[in-house]
FITOR-379271 format. One record per residue: chain; z, x, y of N, C-alpha, C, O in turn; residue number from 1. Coordinates in Angstrom, 2 decimals. Last residue first. Example, Ala and Ser with C-alpha at 12.3 -4.5 7.8 and 13.67 -1.06 7.14 Angstrom:
atom unit:A | nzz:7.08 | nxx:12.85 | nyy:-2.25 | cazz:7.14 | caxx:13.67 | cayy:-1.06 | czz:7.87 | cxx:12.90 | cyy:0.03 | ozz:8.04 | oxx:13.41 | oyy:1.14 | pos:2 .
atom unit:A | nzz:7.80 | nxx:13.19 | nyy:-5.69 | cazz:7.80 | caxx:12.30 | cayy:-4.50 | czz:7.80 | cxx:13.20 | cyy:-3.30 | ozz:8.46 | oxx:14.24 | oyy:-3.32 | pos:1 .
***
This chain:
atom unit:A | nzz:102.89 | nxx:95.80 | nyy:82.66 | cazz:103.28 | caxx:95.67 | cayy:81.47 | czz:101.91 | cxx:94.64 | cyy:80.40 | ozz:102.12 | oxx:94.41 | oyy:79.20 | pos:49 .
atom unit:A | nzz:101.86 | nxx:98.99 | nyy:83.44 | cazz:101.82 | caxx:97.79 | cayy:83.82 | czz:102.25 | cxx:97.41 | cyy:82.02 | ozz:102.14 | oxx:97.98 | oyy:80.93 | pos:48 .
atom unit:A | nzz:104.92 | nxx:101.49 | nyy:84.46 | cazz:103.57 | caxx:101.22 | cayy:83.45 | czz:103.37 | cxx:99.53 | cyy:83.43 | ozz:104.34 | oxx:98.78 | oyy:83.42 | pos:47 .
atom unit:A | nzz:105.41 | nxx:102.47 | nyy:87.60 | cazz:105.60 | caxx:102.31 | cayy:86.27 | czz:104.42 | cxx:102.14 | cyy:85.44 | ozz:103.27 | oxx:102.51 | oyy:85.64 | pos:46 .
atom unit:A | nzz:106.39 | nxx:105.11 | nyy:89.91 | cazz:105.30 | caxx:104.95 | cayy:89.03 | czz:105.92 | cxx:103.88 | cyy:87.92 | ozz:106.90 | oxx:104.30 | oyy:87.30 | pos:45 .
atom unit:A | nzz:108.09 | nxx:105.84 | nyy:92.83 | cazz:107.99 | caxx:105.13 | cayy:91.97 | czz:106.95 | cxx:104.60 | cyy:91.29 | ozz:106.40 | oxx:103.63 | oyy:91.82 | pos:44 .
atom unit:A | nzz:108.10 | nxx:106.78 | nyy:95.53 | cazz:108.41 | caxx:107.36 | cayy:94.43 | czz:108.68 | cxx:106.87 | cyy:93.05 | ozz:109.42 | oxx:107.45 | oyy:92.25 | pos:43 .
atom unit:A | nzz:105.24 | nxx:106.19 | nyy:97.79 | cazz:106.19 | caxx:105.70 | cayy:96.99 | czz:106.66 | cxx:106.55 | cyy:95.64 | ozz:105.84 | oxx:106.95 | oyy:94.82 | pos:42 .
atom unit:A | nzz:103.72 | nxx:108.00 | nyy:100.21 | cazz:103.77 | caxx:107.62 | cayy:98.81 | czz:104.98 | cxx:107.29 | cyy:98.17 | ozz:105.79 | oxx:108.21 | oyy:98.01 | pos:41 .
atom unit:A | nzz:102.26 | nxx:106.15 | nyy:103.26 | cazz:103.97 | caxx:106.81 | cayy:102.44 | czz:103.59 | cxx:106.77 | cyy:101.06 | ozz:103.16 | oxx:105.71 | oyy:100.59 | pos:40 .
atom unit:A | nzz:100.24 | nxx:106.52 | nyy:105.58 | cazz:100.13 | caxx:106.30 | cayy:103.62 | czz:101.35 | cxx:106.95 | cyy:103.44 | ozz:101.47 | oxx:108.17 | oyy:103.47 | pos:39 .
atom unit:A | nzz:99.13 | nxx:105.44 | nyy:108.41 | cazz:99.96 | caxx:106.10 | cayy:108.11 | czz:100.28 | cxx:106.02 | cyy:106.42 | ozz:100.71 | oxx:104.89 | oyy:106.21 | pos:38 .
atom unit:A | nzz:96.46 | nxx:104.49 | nyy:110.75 | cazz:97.05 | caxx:104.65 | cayy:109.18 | czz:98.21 | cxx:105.60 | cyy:108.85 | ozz:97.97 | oxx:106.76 | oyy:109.18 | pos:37 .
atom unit:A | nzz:95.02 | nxx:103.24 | nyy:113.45 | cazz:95.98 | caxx:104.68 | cayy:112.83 | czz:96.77 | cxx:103.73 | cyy:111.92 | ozz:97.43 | oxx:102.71 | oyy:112.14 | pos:36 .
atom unit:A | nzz:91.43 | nxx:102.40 | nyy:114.06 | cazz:93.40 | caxx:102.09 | cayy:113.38 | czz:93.61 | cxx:103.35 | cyy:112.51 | ozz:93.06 | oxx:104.02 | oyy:111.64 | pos:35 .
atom unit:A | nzz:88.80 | nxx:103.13 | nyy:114.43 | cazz:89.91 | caxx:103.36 | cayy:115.72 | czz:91.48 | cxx:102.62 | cyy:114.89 | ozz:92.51 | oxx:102.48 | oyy:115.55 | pos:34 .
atom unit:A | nzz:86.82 | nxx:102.58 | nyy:112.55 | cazz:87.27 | caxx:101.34 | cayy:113.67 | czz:88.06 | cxx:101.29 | cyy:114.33 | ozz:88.46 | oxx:100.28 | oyy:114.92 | pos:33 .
atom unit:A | nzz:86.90 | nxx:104.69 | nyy:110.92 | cazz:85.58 | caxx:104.28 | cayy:111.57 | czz:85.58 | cxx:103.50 | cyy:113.17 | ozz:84.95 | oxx:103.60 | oyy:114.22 | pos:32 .
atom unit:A | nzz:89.67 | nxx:105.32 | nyy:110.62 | cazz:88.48 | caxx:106.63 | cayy:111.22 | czz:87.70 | cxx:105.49 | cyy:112.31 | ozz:87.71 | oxx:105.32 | oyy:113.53 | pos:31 .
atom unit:A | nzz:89.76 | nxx:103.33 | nyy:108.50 | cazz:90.37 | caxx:103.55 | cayy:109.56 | czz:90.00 | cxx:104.03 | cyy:110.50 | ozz:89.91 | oxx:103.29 | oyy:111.49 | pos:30 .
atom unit:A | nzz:87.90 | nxx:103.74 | nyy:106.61 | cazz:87.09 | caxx:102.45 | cayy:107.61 | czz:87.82 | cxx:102.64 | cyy:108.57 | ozz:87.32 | oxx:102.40 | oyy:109.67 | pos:29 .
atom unit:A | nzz:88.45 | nxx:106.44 | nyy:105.65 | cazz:87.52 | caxx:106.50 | cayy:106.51 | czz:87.46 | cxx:105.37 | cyy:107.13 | ozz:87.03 | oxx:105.47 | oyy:108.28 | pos:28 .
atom unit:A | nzz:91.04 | nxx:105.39 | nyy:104.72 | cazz:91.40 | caxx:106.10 | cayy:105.77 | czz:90.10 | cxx:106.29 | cyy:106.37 | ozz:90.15 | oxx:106.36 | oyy:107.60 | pos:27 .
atom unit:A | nzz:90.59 | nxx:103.32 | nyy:102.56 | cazz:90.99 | caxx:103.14 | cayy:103.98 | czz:91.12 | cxx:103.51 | cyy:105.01 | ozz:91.27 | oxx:102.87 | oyy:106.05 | pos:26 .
atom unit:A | nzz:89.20 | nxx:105.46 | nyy:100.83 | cazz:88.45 | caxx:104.68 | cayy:101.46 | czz:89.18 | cxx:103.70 | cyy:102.80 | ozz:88.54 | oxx:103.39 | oyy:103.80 | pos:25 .
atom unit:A | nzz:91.42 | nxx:107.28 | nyy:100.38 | cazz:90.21 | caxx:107.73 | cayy:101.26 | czz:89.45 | cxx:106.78 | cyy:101.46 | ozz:88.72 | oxx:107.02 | oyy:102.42 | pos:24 .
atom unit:A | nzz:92.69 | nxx:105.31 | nyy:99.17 | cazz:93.29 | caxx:105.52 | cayy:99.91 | czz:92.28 | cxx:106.36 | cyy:100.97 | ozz:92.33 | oxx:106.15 | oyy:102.18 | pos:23 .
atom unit:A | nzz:91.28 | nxx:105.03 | nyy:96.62 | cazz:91.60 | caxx:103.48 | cayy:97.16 | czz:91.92 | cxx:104.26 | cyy:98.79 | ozz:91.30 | oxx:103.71 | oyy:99.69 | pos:22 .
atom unit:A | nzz:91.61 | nxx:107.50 | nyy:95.70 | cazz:90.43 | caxx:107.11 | cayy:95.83 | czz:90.61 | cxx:105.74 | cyy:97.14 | ozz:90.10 | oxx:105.68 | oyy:98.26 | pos:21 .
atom unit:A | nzz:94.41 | nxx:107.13 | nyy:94.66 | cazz:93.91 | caxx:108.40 | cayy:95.55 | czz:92.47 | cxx:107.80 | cyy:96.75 | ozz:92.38 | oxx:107.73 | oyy:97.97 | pos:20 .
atom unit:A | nzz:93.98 | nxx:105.16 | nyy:92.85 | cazz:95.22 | caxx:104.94 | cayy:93.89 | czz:94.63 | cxx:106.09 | cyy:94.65 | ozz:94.23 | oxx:105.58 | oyy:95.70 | pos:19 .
atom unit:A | nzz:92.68 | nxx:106.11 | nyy:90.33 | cazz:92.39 | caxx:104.96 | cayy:91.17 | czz:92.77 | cxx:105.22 | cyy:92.93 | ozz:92.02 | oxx:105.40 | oyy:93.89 | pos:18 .
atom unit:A | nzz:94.51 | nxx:107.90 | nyy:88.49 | cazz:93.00 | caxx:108.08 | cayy:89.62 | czz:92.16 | cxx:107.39 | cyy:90.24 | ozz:91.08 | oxx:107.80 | oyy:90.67 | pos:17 .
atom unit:A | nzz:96.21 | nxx:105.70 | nyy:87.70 | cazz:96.19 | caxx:107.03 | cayy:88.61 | czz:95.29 | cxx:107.75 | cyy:89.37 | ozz:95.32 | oxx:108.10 | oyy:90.55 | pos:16 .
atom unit:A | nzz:95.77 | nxx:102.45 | nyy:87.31 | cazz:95.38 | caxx:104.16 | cayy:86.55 | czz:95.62 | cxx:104.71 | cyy:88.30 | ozz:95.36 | oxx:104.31 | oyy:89.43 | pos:15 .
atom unit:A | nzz:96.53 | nxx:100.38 | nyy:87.69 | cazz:95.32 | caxx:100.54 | cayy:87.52 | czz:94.81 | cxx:102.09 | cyy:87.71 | ozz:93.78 | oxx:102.61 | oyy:88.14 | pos:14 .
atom unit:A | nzz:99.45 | nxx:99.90 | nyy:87.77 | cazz:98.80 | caxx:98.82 | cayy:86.88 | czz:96.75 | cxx:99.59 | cyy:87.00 | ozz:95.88 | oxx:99.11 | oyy:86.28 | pos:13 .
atom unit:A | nzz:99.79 | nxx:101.90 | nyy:90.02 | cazz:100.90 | caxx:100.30 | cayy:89.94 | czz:99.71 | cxx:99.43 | cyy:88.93 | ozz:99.19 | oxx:98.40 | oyy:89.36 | pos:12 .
atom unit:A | nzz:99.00 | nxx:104.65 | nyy:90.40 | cazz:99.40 | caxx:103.99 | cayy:89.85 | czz:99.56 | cxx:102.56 | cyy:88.92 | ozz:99.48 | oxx:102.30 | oyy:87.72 | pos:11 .
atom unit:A | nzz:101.11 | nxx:105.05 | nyy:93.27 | cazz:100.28 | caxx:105.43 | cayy:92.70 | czz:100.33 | cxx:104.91 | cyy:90.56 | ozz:101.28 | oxx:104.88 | oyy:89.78 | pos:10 .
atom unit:A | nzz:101.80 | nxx:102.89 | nyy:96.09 | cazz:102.40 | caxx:103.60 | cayy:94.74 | czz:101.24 | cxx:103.96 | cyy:93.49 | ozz:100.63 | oxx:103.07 | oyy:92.90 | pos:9 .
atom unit:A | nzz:102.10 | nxx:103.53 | nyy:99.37 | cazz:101.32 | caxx:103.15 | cayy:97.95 | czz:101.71 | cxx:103.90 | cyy:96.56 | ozz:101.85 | oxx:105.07 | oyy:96.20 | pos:8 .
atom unit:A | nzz:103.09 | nxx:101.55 | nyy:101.92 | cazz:103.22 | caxx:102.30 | cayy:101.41 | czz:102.41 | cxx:102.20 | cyy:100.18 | ozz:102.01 | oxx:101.10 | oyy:99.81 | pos:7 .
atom unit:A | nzz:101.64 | nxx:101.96 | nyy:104.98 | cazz:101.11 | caxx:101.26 | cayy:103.99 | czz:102.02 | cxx:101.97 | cyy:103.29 | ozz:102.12 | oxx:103.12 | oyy:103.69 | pos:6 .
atom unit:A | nzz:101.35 | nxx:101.23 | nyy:108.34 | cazz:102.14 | caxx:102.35 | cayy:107.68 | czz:101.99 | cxx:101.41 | cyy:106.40 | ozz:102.15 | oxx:100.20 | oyy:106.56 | pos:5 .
atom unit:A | nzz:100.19 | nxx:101.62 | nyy:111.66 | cazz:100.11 | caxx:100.65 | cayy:110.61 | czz:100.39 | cxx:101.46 | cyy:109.06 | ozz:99.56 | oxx:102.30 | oyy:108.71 | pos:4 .
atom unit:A | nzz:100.50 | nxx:102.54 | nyy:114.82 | cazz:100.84 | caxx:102.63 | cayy:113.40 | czz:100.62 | cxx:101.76 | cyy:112.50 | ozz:101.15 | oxx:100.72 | oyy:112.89 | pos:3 .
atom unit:A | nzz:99.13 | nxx:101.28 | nyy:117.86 | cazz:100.34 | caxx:101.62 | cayy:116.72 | czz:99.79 | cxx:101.80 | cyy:115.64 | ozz:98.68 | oxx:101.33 | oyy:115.38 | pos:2 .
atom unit:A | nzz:98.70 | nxx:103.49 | nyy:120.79 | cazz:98.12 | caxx:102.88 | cayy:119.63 | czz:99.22 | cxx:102.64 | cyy:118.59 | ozz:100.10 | oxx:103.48 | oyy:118.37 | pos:1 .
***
C-alpha cells in the first residue's frame, strides 16, 4: 500500500485549534476507505498576515 504523506503546519492562518481537528478528520475518512496517511508536522507557525 503507499503512503500518502501530508505535511501540516499548524496554524497557517486559521487558529491552532483548527489544524489538530482538520487532521482527525482525515485520518478517520483514511481508516474508513483503506489510505495510509502519514501527518509530518511542520516546524513552522506564522501569523496570517
Amino acid at each position: 500500500m503507499t503512503t500518502h504523506r501530508i505535511a501540516v503546519i499548524a496554524g497557517d492562518g486559521i487558529g491552532k485549534e483548527t489544524t489538530p481537528e482538520g487532521v482527525r478528520v482525515l485520518d478517520a475518512a483514511a481508516r474508513k476507505f483503506g489510505i495510509d496517511l502519514k501527518f509530518d508536522l511542520a516546524p513552522v507557525s506564522r501569523t496570517p498576515l
